[in-house]
C-alpha positions in Angstrom: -22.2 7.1 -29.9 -20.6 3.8 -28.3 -17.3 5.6 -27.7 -18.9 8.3 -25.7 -21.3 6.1 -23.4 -17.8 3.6 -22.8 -15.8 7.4 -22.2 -18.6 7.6 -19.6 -18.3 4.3 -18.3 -14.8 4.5 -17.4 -14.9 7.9 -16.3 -17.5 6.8 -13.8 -15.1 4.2 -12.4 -12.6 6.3 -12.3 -14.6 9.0 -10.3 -16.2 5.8 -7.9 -12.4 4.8 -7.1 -11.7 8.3 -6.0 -13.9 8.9 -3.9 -13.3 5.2 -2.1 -9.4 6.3 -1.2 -9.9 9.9 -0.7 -11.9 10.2 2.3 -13.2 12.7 3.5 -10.8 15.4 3.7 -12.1 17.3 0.5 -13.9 20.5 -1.1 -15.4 18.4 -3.6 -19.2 18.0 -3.6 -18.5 14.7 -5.3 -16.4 13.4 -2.4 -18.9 13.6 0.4 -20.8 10.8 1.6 -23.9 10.2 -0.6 -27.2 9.5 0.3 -29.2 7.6 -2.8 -27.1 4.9 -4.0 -25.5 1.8 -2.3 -25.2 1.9 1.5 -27.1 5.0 1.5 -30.4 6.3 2.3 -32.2 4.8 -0.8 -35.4 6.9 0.2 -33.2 10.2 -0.9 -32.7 11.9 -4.2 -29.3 13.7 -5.3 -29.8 16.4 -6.8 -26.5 18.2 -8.6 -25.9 21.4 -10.1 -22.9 23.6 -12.1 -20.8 25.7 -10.4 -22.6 29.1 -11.8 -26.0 30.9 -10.6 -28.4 30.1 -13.2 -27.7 26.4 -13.4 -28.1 26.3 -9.2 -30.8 28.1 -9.4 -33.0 25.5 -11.4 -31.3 22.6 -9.5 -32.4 24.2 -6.1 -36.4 24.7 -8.1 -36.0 21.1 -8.8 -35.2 20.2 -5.3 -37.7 22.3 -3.4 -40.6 20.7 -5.5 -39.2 17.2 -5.0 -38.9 18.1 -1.1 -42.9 19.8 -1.6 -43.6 16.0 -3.2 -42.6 14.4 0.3 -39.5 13.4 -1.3 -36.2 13.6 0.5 -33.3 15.4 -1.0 -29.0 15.9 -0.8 -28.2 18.3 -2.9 -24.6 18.6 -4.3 -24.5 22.3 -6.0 -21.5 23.9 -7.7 -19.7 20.3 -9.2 -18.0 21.8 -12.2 -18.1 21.0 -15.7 -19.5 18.1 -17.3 -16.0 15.7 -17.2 -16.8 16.1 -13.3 -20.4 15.5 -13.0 -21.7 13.1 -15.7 -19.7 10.0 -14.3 -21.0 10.7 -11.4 -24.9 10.7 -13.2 -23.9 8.1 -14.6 -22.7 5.9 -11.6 -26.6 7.3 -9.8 -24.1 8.7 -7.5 -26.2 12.3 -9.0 -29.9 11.5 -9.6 -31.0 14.6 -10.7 -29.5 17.5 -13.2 -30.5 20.0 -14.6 -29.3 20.5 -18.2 -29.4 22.1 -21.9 -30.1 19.7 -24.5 -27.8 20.9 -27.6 -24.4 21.6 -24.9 -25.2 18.1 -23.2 -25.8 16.6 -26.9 -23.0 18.0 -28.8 -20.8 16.6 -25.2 -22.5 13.3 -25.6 -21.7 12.9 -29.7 -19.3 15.2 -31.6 -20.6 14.6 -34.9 -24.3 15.2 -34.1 -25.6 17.2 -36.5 -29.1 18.3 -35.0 -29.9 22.2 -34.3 -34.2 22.2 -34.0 -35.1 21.9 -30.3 -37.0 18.8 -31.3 -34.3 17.2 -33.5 -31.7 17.8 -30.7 -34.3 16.5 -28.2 -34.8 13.3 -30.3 -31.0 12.6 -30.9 -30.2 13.8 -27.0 -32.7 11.0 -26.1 -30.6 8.2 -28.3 -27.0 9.5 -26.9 -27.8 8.9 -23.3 -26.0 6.3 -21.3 -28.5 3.4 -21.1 -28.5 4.4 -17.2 -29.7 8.0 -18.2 -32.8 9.7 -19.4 -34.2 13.0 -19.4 -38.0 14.3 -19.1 -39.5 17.0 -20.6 -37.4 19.9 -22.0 -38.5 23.5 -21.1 -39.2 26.3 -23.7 -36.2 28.1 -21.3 -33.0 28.0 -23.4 -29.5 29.0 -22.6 -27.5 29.7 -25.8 -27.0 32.0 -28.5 -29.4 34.1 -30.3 -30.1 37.0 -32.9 -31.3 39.9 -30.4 -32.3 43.2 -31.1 -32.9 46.2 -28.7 -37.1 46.3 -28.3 -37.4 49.9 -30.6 -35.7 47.9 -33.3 -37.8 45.1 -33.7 -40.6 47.8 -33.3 -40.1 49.7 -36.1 -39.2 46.7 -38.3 -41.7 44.6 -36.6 -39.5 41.9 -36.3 -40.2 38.8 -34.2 -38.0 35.9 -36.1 -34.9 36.1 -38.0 -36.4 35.5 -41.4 -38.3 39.2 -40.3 -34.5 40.8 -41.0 -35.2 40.3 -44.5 -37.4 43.5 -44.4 -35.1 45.9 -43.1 -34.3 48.5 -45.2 -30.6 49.9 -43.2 -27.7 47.9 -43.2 -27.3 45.1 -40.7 -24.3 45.0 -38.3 -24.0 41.7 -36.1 -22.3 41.9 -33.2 -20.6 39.0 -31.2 -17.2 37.5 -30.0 -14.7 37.8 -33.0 -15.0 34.0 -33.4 -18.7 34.3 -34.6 -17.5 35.5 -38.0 -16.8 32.0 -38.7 -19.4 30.2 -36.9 -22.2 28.3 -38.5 -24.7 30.5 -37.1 -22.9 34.0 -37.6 -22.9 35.7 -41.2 -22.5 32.8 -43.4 -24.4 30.8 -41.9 -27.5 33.9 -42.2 -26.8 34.1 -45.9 -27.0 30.6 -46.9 -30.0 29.6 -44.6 -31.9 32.7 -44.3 -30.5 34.7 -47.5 -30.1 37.8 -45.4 -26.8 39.8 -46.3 -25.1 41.3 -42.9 -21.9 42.5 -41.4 -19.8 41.5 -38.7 -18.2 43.8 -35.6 -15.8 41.8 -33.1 -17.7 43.1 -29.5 -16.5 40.9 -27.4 -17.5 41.8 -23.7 -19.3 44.7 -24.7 -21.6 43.5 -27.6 -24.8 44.4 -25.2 -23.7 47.9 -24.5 -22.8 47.9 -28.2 -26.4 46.8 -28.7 -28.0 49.7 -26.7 -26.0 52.1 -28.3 -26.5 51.4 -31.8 -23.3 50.5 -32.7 -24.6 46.9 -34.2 -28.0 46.9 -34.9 -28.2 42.5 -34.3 -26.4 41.0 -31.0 -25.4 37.6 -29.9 -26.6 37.5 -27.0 -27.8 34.3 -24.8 -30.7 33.9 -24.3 -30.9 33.6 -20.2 -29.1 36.8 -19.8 -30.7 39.0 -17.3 -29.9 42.1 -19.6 -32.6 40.8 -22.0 -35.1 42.1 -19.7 -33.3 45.2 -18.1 -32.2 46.6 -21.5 -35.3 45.8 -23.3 -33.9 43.3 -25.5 -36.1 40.9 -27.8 -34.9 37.2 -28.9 -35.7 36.8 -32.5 -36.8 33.4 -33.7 -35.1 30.8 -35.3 -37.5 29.1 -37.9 -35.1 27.4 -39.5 -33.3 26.5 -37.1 -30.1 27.8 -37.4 -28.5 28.5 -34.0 -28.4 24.9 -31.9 -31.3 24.4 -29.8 -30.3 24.4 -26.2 -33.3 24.0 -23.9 -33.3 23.9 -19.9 -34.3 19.7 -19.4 -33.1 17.6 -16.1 -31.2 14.5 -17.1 -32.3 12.0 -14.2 -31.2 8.6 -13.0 -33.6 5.8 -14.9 -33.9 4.3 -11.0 -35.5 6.9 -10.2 -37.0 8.6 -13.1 -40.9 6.8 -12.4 -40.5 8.8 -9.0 -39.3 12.5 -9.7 -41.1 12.4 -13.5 -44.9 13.9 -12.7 -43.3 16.5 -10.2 -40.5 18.0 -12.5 -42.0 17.7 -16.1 -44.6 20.2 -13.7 -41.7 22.4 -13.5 -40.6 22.5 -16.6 -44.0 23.5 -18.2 -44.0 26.7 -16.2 -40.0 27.4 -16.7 -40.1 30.0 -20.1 -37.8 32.0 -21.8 -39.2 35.0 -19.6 -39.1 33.3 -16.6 -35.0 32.2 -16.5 -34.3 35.9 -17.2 -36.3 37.1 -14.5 -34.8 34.9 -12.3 -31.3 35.6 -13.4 -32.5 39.4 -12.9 -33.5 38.3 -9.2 -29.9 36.7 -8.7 -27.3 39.0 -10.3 -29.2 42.3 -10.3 -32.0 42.2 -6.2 -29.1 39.7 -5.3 -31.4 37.3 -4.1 -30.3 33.5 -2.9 -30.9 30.6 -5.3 -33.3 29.3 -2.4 -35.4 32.2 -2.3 -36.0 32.6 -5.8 -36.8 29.2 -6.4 -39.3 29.3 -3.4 -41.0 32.4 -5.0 -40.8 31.0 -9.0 -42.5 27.5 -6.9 -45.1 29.3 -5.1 -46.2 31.5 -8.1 -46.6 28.7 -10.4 -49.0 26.7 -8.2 -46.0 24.1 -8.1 -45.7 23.7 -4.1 
């Protein structure tokens, strides 16, 4: 745990130095002048995103309800991966983030062993850089899961994974070849769930592989728009076997009195349903991160 807050630390010097003898002549949301910490407009709240739809999309929900509070907001969208933007969350150079609670623990501490959204939720809270916190974690996940087309889990009435202990045809998982050996793929359904199944390498296809009946289980995650224009159901994980990966917003402890009320009002409304129907609005009607986030605020009561 200590090695991966002083990782942090440095890294967040690293990124601060930088920045100080680059200038400005650069792409890099990180390198433009910042609003929110020293010299800047300490009124204004940074808010950050990854560089990929889904993530942007909840950053740019987070920002328009902050903005709907009175607040102001600079938002820095599409940093990268987490080497890029923690230092900079770390530094309050980023206030606000959204992120998933297992990804962001298992970053935080390799050997953390927690897989039940409330176990990961608990040890995310104690792996934290002391200048870190995060608020309320969503039911919205984005990570694996056992899925099933919606005429499967019909006829086997099947709403958790423990249900695939009552069906009577053989069980074919399929996933990227390296799930054989995950913790989560056959073994790991044998020795925590008792439930016998078999294993196809799909790779890029394992949805279409889905629909067609080719496997009869899919690994498929769990904010993919497909889940709701294939008619795909999520089966639950009692047991938790698959790491817990809920949609939370890491924020800046200097600001986290502020943003708290108006986000944790966010995350109550942002379910499993309502990530993939936004993802569905984005990839599938093609419709801007603004937009959608205006429309998901607006139906919610939230602005």
């Amino acid at each position: 745990m200590l090695s991966a807050r002083k990782t942090l630390a440095i890294a967040a010097a690293f990124v601060g130095a930088v920045v100080a003898l680059s200038g400005c002549a650069s792409n890099n949301p990180l390198d433009e002048p910042t609003k929110g910490t020293a010299g800047g407009d300490a009124a204004t709240i940074v808010v950050g995103s990854q560089s990929y739809p889904s993530n942007e999309t909840i950053a740019e929900i987070y920002a328009q309800a902050l903005e709907g509070a009175g607040m102001k907001v600079d938002r820095k969208f599409s940093i990268g991966q987490r080497d890029a933007y923690m230092p900079a969350l770390e530094s309050g150079e980023i206030q606000v983030f959204p992120e998933y609670t297992g990804n962001l623990l298992q970053f935080l501490d390799k050997d953390a062993t927690a897989t039940a959204p409330d176990d990961v939720y608990a040890a995310l809270k104690d792996a934290l850089p002391d200048s870190l916190a995060v608020l309320d974690m969503a039911t919205a996940t984005d990570q694996d899961s056992y899925t099933v087309t919606k005429a499967f889990a019909d006829k086997y009435q099947l709403t958790s994974i423990a249900d695939l202990a009552n069906v009577t045809e053989k069980l074919t998982l399929g996933g990227n070849p390296e799930l054989a050996d995950r913790p989560y793929g056959p073994k790991g359904l044998k020795s925590i769930y008792g439930i016998d199944i078999g294993f196809k390498g799909t790779g890029d296809t394992t949805v279409e592989d889905l629909v067609a009946g080719t496997v009869n289980v899919a690994d498929v995650y769990t904010s993919d728009p497909r889940i709701q224009t294939d008619d795909l159901v999520v089966l639950n994980d009692p047991k938790g076997m698959i790491l817990a990966s809920n949609v939370v917003p890491v924020v800046s402890t200097t600001v986290q009195d502020k943003v708290a009320d108006v986000l944790n009002a966010v995350q109550a409304k942002l379910t499993p349903e309502a990530l993939v129907d936004m993802n569905v609005q984005n990839t599938v009607d093609k419709k801007s991160s603004a937009d959608i986030a205006k429309a998901f605020l607006s139906d919610n009561g939230l602005n």
